[in-house]
C-alpha positions in Angstrom: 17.6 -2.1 -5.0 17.1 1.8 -3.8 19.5 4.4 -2.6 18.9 5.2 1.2 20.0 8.6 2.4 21.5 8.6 6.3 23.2 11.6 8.3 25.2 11.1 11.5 24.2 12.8 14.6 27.5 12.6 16.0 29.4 14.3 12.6 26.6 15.3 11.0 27.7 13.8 7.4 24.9 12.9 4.9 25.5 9.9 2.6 23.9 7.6 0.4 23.8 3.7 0.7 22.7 1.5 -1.8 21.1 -1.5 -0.1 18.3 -3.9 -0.3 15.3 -3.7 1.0 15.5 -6.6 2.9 18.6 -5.0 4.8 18.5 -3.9 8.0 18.8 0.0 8.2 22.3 1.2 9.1 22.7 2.6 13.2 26.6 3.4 12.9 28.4 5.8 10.9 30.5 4.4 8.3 32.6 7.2 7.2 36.0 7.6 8.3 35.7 11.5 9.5 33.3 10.0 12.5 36.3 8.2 14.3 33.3 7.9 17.2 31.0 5.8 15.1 28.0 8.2 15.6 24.7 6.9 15.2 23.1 7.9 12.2 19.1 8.2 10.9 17.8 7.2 7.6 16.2 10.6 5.6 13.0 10.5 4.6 13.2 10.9 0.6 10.9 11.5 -2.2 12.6 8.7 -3.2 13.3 8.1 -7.1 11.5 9.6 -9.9 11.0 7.7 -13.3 12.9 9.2 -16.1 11.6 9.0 -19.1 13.5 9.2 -22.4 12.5 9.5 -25.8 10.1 10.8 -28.0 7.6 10.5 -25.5 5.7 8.2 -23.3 1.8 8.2 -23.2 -1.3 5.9 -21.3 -2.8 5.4 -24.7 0.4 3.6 -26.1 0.1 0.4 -24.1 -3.6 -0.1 -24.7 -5.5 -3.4 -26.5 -5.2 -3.8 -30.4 -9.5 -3.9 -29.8 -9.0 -0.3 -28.3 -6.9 0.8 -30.8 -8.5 -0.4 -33.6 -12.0 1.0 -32.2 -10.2 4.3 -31.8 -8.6 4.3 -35.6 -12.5 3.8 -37.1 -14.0 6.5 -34.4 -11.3 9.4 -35.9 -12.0 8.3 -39.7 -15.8 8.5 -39.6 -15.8 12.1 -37.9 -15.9 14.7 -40.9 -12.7 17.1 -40.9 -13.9 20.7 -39.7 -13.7 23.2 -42.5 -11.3 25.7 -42.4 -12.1 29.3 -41.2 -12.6 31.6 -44.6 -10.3 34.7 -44.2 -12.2 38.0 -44.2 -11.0 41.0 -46.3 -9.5 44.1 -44.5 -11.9 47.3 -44.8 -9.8 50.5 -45.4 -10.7 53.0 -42.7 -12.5 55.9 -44.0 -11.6 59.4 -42.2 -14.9 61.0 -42.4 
């Protein structure tokens, strides 16, 4: 069930619901500072981002045990690149 945001017109108070979809939206303030029962609008949101948490979440963690497995013999028949030979510093001559 999402959080709705609303603001009264009348008091101009911003507040959060949490309601079902199904509901109806509110049209009258519930807070008690808007002794006028103002109507109030629901704000358009973003609405709720997914959090992830953890050592991390990737697209190629929920794939097929056929993907996977395809994947695991396509890394160990590529040859390891060799590594970079360091060069030796030339002293500067002052000629």
């Amino acid at each position: 069930m999402p959080n709705y945001d609303y603001e009264c017109e009348t008091c101009g108070k911003r507040f959060e619901i949490f309601q079902s979809m199904k509901d109806a939206k509110l049209e009258v303030c519930p807070t008690k500072i808007c002794d006028k029962g103002g109507k109030v609008r629901r704000l358009l949101g973003t609405g709720g981002g997914i959090i992830f948490k953890g050592g991390g979440f990737y697209q190629t963690d929920y794939r097929s045990a056929s993907y996977q497995s395809g994947a695991k013999k396509d890394s160990e028949s590529k040859p390891a690149a060799p590594a970079p030979e360091a060069k030796p510093a030339t002293p500067k001559s002052d000629a």
